[in-house]
N, C-alpha and C positions, 0 to 999 in steps of 0.2 A: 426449518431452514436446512443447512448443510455445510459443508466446509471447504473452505478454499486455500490454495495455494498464492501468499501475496510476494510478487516480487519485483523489481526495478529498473530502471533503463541504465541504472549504475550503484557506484557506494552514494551514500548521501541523498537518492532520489526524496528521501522520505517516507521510506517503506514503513518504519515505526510509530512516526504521526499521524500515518493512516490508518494502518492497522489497529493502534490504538483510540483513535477515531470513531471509525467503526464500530469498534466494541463497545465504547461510551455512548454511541447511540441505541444499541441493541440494549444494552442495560438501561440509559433510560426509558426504552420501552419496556421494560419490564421480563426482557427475552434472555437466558442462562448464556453465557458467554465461555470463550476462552481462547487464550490466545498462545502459540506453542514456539521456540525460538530454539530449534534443535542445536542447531550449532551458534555459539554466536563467539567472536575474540574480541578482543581490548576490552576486557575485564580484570575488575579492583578487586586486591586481598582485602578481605571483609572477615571478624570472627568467626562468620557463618563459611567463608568460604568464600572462592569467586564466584562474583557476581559480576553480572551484563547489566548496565543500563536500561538498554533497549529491550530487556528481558522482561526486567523489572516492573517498564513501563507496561508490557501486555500482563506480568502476571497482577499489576494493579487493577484492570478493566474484565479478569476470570472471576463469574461470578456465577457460582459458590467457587471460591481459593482453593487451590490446592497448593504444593509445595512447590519450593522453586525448581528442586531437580527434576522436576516432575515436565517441567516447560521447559526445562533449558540443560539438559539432561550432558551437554557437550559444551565446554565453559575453558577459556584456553584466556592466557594475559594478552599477549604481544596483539595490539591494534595491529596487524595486518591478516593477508589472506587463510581462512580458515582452516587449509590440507597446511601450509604452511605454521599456522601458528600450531596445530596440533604435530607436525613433526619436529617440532624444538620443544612440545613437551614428551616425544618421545610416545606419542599417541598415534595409530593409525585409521584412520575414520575407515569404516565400513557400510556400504551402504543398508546392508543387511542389520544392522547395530542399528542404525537409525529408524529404518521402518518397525524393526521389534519393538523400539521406544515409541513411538507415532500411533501404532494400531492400538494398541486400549484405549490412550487416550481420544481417538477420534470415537472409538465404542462407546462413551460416553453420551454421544448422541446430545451434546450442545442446540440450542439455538442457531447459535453461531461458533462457530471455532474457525481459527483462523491461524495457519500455518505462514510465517514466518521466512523468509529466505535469508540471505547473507548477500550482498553485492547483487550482483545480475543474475540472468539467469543461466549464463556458461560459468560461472563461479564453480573452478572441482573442487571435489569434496575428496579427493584422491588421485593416483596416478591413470587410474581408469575411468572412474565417471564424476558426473558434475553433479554439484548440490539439487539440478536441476532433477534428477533420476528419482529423489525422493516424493516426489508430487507424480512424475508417472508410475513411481509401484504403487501408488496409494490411490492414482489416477483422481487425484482433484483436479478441479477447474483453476483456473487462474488471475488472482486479481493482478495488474500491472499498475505499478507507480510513475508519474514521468516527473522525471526531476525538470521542471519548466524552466530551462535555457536556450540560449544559442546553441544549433546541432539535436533538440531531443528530437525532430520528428523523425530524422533519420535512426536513431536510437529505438526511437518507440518501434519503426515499422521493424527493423533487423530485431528486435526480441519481438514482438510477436509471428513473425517469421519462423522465429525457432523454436517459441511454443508450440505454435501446431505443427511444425516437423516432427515434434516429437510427441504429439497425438493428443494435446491437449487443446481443452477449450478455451479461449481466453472470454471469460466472464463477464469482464467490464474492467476500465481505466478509471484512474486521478489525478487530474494535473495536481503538482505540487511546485509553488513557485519557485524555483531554487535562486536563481538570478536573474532577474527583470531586462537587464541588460537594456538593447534596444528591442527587441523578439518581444520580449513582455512585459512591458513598463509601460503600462495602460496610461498614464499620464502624461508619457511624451507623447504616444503617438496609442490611442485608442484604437483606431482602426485596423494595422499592423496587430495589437495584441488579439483582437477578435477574429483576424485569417489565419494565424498560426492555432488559435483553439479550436476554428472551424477544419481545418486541414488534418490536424490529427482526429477528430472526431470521424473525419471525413475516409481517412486510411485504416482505421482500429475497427474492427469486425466486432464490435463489444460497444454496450451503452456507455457512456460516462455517466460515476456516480458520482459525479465533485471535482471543483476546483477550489484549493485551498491557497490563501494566501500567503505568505510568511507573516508568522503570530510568533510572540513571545510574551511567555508567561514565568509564574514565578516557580512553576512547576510541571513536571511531564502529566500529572494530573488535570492541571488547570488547558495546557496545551492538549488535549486529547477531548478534552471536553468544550475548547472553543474549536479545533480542527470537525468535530461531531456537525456544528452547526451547518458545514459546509457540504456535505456528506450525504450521499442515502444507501440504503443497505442493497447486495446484491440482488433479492428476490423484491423490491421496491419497483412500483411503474412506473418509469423516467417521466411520463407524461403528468404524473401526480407529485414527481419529486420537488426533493429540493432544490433551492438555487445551487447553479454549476453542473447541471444535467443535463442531458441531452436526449431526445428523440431516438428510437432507431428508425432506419428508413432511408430514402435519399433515393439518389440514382442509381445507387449498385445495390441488388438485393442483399441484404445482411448485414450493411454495412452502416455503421451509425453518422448521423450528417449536422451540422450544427450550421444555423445559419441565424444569428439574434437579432432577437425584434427591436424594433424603433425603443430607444429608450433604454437599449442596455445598459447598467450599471458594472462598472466593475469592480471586483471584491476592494476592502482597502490593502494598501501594503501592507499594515502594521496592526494586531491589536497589541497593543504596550504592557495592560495587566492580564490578557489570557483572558478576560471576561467574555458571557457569549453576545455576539455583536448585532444589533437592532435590525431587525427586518431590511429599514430603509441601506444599511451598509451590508447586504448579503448580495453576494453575484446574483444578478438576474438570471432566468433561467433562460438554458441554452433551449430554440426548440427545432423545430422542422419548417416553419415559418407558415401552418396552417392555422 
């Protein structure tokens, strides 16, 4: 397999329930993992030192472990922006600093590894460039998360927009439900949820590997291993995937096109304990309608 660059139509999208996702499923196949959170803020004094969260939750799905400075090698308190929270520690992010950190570890030659972003994808990482610059020196491909609200298609198309401005591939998307709202709240209105998932399939030049519902579990463990169920891995044939996947194909060459069969089901809102959820309650799969 290879490694990608995952990152989000905003904060919050869910770029760490995926990414961790992900990995839980490569590791229940049995495939070496890792997952890397270069910079990450809104990190707890711990006797170990600051720790991320969201850090924590990829370095639980690296398999064989390594250390946590190892994944998270830029670790700052103040929940906000990361050039920010690093110049109140008095720290200046370099992007050169960062790729030095990134390159062994991608040498490792994982399974899967999975780089991490912070916020979107113009999130700087300095007065000069964006967090974004670390995925083109490294030139990974790109997974995109969409946080599934009112407003993300126009989100999803403006970053993948700027991914390939800046020479990157965009690999495949996730819907992640963020707010049901009216947009996506398959129980008001089914048919409305199933054109906004066809439309962004329909604009994203990349398969979808998954649509994840909002789960909640009793731990980032249990939530990465029920977010798994929804999920297929980058190198996966959408045609063979799992439920929340999508075809490529359509009317524009390259472009992936979702139009669901009679009988779609759509994911639940809620799993309550994180458990993994029964076939009959898994998103139907998106196809090409052949």
């Amino acid at each position: 397999m290879s490694a990608y660059f995952v990152t989000g139509t905003d904060t919050d999208a869910g770029k760490t329930l995926v990414t961790s996702g992900l990995l839980a499923l490569a590791r229940r196949r049995g495939l070496t993992t890792l997952g890397l959170k270069p910079v990450a803020s809104g990190c707890e004094a711990t006797p170990q030192g600051l720790r991320n969260a969201d850090a924590l939750a990829l370095q639980a799905q690296s398999r064989p472990p390594l250390p946590y400075a190892t994944l998270n090698p830029f670790a700052f308190a103040p929940a906000i922006a990361p050039h920010l929270a690093a110049r109140r520690a008095g720290v200046t992010l370099t992007l050169d600093e960062l790729v030095d950190q990134a390159r062994p570890m991608l040498a490792e030659q994982r399974d899967l590894t999975l780089v991490e972003g912070a916020g979107g994808w113009r999130v700087p990482l300095n007065e000069t460039d964006d967090l974004s610059a670390l995925a083109v020196q490294l030139e990974l491909p790109v997974l995109l998360v969409v946080g599934l609200r009112l407003g993300c298609i126009s989100h999803a198309r403006l970053t993948c927009d700027a991914i390939r401005a800046d020479g990157l591939r965009l690999a495949g998307w996730v819907g992640n439900l963020v707010d049901p709202g009216l947009s996506f709240d398959a129980a008001a209105d089914d048919a409305l949820y199933r054109d906004n998932l066809a439309t962004l399939a329909h604009h994203l030049p990349a398969p979808c590997l998954g649509v994840v519902p909002r789960l909640a579990a009793e731990s980032p463990a249990a939530m990465a291993t029920a977010a798994a169920h929804y999920l297929i891995l980058p190198n996966d044939d959408p045609k063979q995937g799992a439920p929340g996947t999508s075809r490529r194909g359509g009317p524009t060459p390259g472009m992936a096109s979702v139009a669901p069969r009679e009988g779609f089901t759509a994911p639940p809102r809620r799993l309550v304990d994180g458990s993994a959820p029964s076939d009959g309650h898994m998103l139907s799969e998106l196809t090409d309608g052949d």
